[in-house]
NUDREN-888346 format. One record per residue (C-alpha): z, y, x; residue number from 1; residue in one letter. Coordinates in steps of 0.02 Angstrom, whole numbers. Layout:
BEGIN
NODE     zz     yy     xx pos code
NODE      Z      Y      X NUM    A
...
// end
This chain:
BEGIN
NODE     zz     yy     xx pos code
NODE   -439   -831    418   1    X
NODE   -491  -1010    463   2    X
NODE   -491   -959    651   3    X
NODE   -306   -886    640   4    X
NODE   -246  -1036    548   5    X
NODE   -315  -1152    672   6    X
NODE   -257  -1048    824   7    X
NODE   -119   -932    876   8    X
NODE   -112   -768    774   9    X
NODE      4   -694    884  10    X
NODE   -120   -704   1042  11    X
NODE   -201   -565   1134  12    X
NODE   -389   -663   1089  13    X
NODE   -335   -650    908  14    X
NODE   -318   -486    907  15    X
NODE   -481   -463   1006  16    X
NODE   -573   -599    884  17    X
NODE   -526   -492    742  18    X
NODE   -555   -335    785  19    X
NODE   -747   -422    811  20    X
NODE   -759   -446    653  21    X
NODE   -635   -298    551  22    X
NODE   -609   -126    553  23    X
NODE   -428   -140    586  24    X
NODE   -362     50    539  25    X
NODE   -460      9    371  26    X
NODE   -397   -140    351  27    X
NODE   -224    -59    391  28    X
NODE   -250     89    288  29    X
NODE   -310    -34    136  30    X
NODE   -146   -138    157  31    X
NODE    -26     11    181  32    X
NODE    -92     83     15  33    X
NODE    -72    -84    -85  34    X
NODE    120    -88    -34  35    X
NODE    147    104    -69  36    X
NODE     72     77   -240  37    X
NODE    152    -77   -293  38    X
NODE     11   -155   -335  39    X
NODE     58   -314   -428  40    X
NODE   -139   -378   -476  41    X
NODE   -237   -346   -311  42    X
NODE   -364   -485   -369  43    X
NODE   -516   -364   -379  44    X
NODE   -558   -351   -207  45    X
NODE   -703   -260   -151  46    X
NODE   -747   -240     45  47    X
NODE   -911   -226    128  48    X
NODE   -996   -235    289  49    X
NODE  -1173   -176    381  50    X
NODE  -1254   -305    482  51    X
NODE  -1397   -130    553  52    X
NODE  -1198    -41    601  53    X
NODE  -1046   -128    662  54    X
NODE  -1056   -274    558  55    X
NODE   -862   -262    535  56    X
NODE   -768   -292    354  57    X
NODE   -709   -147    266  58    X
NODE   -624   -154    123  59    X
NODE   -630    -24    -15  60    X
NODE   -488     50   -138  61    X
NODE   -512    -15   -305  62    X
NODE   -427    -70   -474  63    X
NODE   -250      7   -474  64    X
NODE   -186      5   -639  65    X
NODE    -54   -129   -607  66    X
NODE      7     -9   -467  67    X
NODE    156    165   -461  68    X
NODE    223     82   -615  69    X
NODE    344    -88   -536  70    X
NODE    476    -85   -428  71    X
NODE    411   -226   -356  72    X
NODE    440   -289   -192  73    X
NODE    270   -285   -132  74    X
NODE    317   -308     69  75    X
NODE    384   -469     28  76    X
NODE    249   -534    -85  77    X
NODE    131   -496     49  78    X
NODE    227   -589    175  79    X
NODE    252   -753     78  80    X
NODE    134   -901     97  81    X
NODE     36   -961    -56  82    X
NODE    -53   -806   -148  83    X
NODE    -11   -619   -200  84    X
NODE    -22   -551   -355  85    X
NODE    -42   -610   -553  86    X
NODE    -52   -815   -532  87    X
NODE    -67   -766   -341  88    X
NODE   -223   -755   -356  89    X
NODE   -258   -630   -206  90    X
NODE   -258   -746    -38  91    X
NODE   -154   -650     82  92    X
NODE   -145   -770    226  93    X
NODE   -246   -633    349  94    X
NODE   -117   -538    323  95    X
NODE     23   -619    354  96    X
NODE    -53   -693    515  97    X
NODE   -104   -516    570  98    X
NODE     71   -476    551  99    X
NODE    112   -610    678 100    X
NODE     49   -505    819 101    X
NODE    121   -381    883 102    X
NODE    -19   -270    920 103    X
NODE    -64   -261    743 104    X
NODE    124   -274    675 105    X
NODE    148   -112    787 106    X
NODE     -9     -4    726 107    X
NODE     42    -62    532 108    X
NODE    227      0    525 109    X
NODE    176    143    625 110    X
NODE     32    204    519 111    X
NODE    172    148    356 112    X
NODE    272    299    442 113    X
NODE    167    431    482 114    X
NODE    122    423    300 115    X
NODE    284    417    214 116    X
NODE    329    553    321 117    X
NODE    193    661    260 118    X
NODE     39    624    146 119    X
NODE    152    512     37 120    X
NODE    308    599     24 121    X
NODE    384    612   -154 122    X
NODE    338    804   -166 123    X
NODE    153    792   -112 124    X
NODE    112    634   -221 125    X
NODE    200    728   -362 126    X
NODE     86    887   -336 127    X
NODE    -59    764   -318 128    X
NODE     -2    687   -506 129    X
NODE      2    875   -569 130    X
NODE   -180    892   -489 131    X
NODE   -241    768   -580 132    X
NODE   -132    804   -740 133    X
NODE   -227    974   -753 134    X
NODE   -420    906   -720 135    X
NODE   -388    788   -869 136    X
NODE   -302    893  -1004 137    X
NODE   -476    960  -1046 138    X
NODE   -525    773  -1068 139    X
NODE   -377    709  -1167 140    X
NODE   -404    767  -1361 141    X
NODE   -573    655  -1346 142    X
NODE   -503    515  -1227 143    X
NODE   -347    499  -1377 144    X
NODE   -450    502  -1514 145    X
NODE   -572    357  -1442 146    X
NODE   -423    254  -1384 147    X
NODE   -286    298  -1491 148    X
NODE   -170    367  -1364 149    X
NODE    -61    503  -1422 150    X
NODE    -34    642  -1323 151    X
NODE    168    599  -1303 152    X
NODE     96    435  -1248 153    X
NODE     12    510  -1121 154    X
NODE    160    611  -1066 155    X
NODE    269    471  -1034 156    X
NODE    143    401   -911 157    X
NODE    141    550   -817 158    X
NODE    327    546   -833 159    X
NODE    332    354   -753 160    X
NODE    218    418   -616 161    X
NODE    330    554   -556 162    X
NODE    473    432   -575 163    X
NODE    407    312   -445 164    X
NODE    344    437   -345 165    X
NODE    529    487   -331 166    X
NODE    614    339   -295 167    X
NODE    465    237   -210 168    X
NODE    489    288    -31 169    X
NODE    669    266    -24 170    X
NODE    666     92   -111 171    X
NODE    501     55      7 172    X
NODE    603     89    164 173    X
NODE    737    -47    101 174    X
NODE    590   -171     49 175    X
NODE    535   -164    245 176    X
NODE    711   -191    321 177    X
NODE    767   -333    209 178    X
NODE    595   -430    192 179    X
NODE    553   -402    392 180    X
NODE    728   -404    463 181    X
NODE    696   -233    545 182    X
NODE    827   -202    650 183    X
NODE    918     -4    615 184    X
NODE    839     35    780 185    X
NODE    648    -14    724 186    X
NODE    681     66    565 187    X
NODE    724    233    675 188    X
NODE    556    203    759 189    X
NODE    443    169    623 190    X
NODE    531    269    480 191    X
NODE    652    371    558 192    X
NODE    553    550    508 193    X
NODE    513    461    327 194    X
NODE    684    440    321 195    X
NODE    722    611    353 196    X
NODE    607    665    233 197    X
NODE    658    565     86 198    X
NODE    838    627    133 199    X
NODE    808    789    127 200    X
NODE    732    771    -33 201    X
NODE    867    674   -122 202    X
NODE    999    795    -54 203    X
NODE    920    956   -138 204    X
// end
């Protein structure tokens, strides 16, 4: 981050320099996630690298129980200067000067599509919740009687999930536009079959 502060983030050697030193599609992958989910405390970071491999930074899912449950803004947060997050804590100035060039800026919003358009749509995170809902049930009477969650509690959680699973992408796509001044033509390129999906969905 020191290196992209003290040189052009926008340059072809930037790119190169930190692709040295990051695994970029993780790094993408890890970011995309964080704005899906809403994350609003991304503080706990954990990443990880192997001098004997690559030696690149990867960073690894972690901690999101301040995330599906704010509609939050979270392309925006990311973007401004000065922290992300609870205090703004989480430093985010890598990637906001990632998302000065181009080359990355293209392989972000173009991975953000692909996976609106289909491993985050509103009906497969939805069957993903029910998934889940079912593995647990035979865990609940013991995990409500150590914490003193009732099972109506519990119920309404699930009930918040689905909720922002169903209004998420369409709110996400308006986050992007506004916050990055994405013109109606980029948003065709980058979200024009996430568009169509979340459409189709709203109009059944």
């Amino acid at each position: 981050v020191g290196w992209l502060k003290a040189n052009d983030p926008a340059s072809d050697e930037a790119y190169r320099r930190i692709d040295e030193a990051v695994d970029i599609q993780n790094y993408i992958e890890y970011m995309a996630i964080q704005i899906y989910s809403g994350n609003t405390d991304p503080s706990n970071i954990k990443r990880y690298r192997n001098p004997n491999a690559d030696g690149k930074w990867r960073w690894v899912l972690f901690d999101l129980d301040w995330g599906f449950n704010q509609d939050t803004n979270s392309v925006s947060r990311w973007l401004t200067p000065g922290g992300m997050g609870t205090n703004k804590y989480t430093d985010n100035a890598l990637f906001i000067a990632l998302m000065k060039n181009a080359t990355f800026r293209d392989r972000f919003l173009t991975y953000m599509g692909e996976m609106m358009a289909t491993e985050w749509t509103t009906e497969k995170v939805i069957e993903k919740f029910h998934t889940r809902y079912d593995e647990l049930m035979t865990e609940m009477p013991r995990h409500g009687e150590r914490w003193g969650m009732s099972r109506s509690s519990f119920e309404s959680q699930i009930e918040e999930l689905v909720d922002y699973a169903r209004t998420r992408p369409g709110r996400l796509l308006e986050f992007f536009q506004e916050s990055m001044n994405l013109t109606d033509d980029q948003m065709r390129h980058y979200f024009g079959d996430a568009g169509a999906v979340i459409r189709a969905y709203q109009n059944r």
